[in-house]
N, C-alpha and C positions, 0 to 999 in steps of 0.2 A: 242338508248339504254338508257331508262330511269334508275336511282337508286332511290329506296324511298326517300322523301325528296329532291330532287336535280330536278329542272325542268329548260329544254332547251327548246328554243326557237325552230322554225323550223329551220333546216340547221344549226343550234348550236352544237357543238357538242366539248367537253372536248377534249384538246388537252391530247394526251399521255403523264403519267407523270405530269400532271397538278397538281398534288400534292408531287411530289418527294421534293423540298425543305423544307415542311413542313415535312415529312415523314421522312428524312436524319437529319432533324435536331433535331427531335424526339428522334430520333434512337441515336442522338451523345447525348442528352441530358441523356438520359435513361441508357445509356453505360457509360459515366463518373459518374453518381449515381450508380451505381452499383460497379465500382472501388471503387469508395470510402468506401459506406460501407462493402465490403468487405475487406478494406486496412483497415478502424476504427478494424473490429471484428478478423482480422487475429495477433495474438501477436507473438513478434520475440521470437526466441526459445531462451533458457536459457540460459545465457552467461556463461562462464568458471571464477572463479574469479580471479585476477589478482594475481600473483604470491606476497605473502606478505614479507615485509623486514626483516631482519633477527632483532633478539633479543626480549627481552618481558618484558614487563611491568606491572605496578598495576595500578588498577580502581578501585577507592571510589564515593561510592554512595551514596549520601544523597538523600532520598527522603522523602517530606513534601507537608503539603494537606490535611492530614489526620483528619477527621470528627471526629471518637471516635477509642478507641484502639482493639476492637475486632477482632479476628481473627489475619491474619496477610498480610505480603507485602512479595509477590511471584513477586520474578525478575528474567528475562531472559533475559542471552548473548548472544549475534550473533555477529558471526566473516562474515558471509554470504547472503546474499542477497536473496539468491534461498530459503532459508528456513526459511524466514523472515515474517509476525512475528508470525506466527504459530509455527514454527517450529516443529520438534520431536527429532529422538535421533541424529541429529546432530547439536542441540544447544551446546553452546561451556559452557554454566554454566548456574547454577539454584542455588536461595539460597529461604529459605522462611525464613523470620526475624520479629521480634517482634515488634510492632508500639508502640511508648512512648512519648506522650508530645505531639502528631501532626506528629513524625516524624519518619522513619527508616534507618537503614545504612546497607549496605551488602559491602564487598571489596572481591575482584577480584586480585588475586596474577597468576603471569606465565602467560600473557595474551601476545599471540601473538601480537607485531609491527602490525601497520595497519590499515584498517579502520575497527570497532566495532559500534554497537547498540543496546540499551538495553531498556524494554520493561517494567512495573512492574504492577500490579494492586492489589489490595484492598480485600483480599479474606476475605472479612465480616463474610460471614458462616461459613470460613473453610472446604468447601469441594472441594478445589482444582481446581477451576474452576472460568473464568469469566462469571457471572451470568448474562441474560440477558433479557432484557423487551420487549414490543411489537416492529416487526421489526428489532428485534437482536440488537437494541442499548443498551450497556452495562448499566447494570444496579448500575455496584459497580466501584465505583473510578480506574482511569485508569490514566498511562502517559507515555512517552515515551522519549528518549534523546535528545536532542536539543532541549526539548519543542516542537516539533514535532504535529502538527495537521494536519487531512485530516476531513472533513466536511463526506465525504460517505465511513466510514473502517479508518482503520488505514493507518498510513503515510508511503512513500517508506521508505526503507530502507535508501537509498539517503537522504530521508530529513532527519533524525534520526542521520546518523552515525556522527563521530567523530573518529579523527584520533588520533594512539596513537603511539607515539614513542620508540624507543629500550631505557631503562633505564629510561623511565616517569615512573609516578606519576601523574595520570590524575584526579582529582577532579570534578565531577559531579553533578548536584543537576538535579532530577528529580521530579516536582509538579504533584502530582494525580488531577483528576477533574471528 
């Protein structure tokens, strides 16, 4: 029994299997790629957030960076990870404040004990939105707390937050860029 491509001698003949360890090892090669990307594309489901300390605090925000004064400096609180940093209506505070000098300040009174992050960008135009260029990189000044950078979106939550204690007074500076 010839195969195309494959030529036996007389009385040669493929033992049975003659390729099973190439085949098996295919087969295991092809099965652990497949795990894998599958394990990369599968994300763990939403965690619960961890139950936060009792008491609450104030956040003061200085944020500076700013090019010219038009428009203004739209900042968002997060008390939570799951709606970070889009968020919607259950961001924990929003202020939009006037830019002077390079700089703006917003403060945050009755702010739950805990870990916190906050978000601010540049609304140049004034219409309420972060504005944005080819490939959806932001077009108008942006920053986040901790100084917080991610190269592809915005940073976890993780990298951003900052923990605030019952009866602080947490000081902040957030640079747009």
């Amino acid at each position: 029994m010839n195969r195309p491509g494959v030529v036996f001698s007389e009385g040669q003949r493929p033992t049975p299997g003659y390729n099973a360890p190439m085949t098996s090892g295919l087969q295991r090669i092809v099965f652990v790629l497949l795990v894998a990307v599958l394990s990369a594309c599968a994300s763990a489901p939403p965690r619960a957030p961890e139950p936060r300390p009792e008491g609450h605090g104030r956040v003061e925000v200085t944020m500076t960076g700013f090019k010219n004064q038009e428009g203004a400096a739209r900042v968002a609180f997060f008390l939570d990870a799951r709606v970070w940093p889009d968020g919607d209506a259950s961001i924990f505070a929003t202020a939009v404040v006037p830019i002077s000098d390079g700089q703006a300040f917003a403060v945050f009174e009755d702010v739950p004990a805990g870990p916190f992050a906050v978000s601010v960008f540049h609304d140049e135009d004034g219409d309420g939105e972060l504005d944005s260029a080819a490939l959806g990189i932001p077009s108008e000044p942006y920053g986040f707390s901790g100084d917080a950078r991610d190269l592809f979106g915005p940073p976890s939550f993780e990298e951003a937050q900052i923990e605030l204690a019952a009866g602080e007074t947490k000081q902040i500076t957030i640079r747009v860029r």
